[in-house]
C-alpha positions in Angstrom: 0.0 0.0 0.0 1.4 3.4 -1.7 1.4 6.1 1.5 0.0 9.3 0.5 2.7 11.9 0.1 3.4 14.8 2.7 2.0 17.4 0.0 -0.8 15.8 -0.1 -1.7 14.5 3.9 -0.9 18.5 4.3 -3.5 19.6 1.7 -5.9 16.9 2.9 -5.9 18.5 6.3 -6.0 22.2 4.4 -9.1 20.7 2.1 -11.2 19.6 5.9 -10.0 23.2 6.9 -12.2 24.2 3.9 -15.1 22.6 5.5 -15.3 25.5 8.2 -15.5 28.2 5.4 -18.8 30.8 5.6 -18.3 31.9 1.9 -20.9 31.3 -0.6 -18.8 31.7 -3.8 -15.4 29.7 -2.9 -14.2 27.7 0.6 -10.6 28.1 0.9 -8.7 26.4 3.8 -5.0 27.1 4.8 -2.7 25.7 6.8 0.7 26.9 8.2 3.5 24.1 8.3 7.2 24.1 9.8 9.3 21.1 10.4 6.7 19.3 10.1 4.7 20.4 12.6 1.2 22.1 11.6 1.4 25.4 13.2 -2.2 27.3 12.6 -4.9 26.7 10.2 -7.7 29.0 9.0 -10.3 28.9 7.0 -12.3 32.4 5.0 -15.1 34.0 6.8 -16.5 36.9 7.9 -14.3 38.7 10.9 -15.3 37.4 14.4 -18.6 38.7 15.8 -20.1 39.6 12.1 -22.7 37.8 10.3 -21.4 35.2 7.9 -22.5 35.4 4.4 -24.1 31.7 5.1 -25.8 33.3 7.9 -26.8 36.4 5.6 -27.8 33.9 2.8 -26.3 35.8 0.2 -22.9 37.6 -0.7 -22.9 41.3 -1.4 -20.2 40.5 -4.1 -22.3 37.8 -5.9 -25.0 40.5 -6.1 -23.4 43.0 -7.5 -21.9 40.8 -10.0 -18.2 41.3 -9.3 -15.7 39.3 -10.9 -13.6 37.2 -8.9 -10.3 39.0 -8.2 -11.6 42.1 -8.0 -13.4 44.8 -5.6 -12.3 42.4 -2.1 -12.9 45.7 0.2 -16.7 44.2 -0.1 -16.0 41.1 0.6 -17.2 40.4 4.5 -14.6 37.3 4.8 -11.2 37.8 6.1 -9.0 35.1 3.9 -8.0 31.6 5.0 -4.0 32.5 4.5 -5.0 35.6 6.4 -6.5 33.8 9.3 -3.5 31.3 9.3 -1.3 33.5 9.7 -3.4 35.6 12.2 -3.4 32.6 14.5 0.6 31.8 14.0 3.3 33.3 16.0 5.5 35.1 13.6 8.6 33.1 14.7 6.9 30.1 13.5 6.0 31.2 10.1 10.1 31.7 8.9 11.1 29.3 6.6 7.5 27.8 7.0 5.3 26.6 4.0 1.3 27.5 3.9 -1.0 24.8 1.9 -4.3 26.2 0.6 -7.3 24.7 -0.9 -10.1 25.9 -2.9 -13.7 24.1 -3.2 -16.7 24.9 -4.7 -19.3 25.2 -2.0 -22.0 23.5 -4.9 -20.5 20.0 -4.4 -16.8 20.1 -2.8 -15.1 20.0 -5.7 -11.7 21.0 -6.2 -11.2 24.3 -7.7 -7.9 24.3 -9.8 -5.8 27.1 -11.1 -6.2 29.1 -8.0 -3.5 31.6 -5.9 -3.8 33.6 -3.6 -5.0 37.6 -4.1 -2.5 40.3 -3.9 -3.5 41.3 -0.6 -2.5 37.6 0.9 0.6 37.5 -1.4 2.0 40.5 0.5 0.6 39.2 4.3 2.5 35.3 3.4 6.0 37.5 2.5 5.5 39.9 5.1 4.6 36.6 7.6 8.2 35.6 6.1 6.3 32.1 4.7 8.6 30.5 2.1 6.9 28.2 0.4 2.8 27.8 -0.5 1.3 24.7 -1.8 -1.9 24.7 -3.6 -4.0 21.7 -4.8 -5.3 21.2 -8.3 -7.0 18.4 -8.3 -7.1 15.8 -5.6 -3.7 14.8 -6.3 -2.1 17.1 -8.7 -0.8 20.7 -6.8 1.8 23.6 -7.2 4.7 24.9 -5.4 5.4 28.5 -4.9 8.5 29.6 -3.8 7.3 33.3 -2.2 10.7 34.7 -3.4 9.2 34.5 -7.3 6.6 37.2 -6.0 9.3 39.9 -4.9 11.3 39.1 -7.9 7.7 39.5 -10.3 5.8 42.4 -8.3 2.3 41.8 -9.8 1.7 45.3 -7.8 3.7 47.3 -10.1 3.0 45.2 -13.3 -1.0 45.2 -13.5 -0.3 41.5 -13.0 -2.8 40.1 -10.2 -2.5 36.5 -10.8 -5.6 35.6 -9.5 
């Protein structure tokens, strides 16, 4: 029996992270990871003590018809890197690597070809978070060395990635 490899057993636990997420349009899990040892995880949502768009039963963005990757000062969820990170002492994010998930809240499916936003990109380098990990499929994910994104500022390029 073929064991499942560390990329994967760590996106796993990011994909159940996912589970928690309030957001209507996308459920993103994160988790922070150092020597092996899972250091925080969070999940998106609205800020603690606010109504969650679940709770709400709709998402302002979604209504207004606002293209992913764009307009997030009207989003009510604080990110799932964000969170991670929020929960992590900063001494245990150097050198660490984050693993993030998308699925779609229809039917828990994998969404592929995602990154994070250009507001996490710069909370992960300032959190000093070398690496981050994002599934593609179930088995299938990419590696991000956070060094590429100060060598190609998307913030100075019109290049958001998302």
């Amino acid at each position: 029996m073929e064991r499942v490899s560390k990329e994967n057993y760590y996106l796993d636990i990011a994909q159940t992270v996912a589970e928690r997420s309030t957001c209507l349009r996308r459920k993103f899990g994160a988790i922070i990871v150092k020597n092996d040892v899972i250091i925080s995880t969070g999940y998106n949502g609205a800020p603690r003590g606010r109504q969650n768009c679940n709770d709400l039963g709709y998402c302002y963005r979604e209504q207004l018809k606002i293209p992913r990757g764009e307009r997030y000062e009207l989003c009510r969820s604080v990110h799932a890197e964000q969170n991670a990170i929020i929960a992590a002492p900063r001494d245990q994010m150097l050198g660490a690597t984050l693993y993030m998930v998308c699925v779609l809240p229809e039917d828990g499916s994998v969404c592929a070809g995602m990154n994070s936003c250009m507001m996490c990109k710069r909370v992960i380098l300032n959190a000093g978070i070398e690496k981050v990990v994002i599934r593609d499929t179930p088995d299938e994910y990419r590696v991000v060395n956070t060094v590429d994104w100060i060598k190609d500022d998307d913030s100075l390029s019109g290049k958001f990635g998302y």
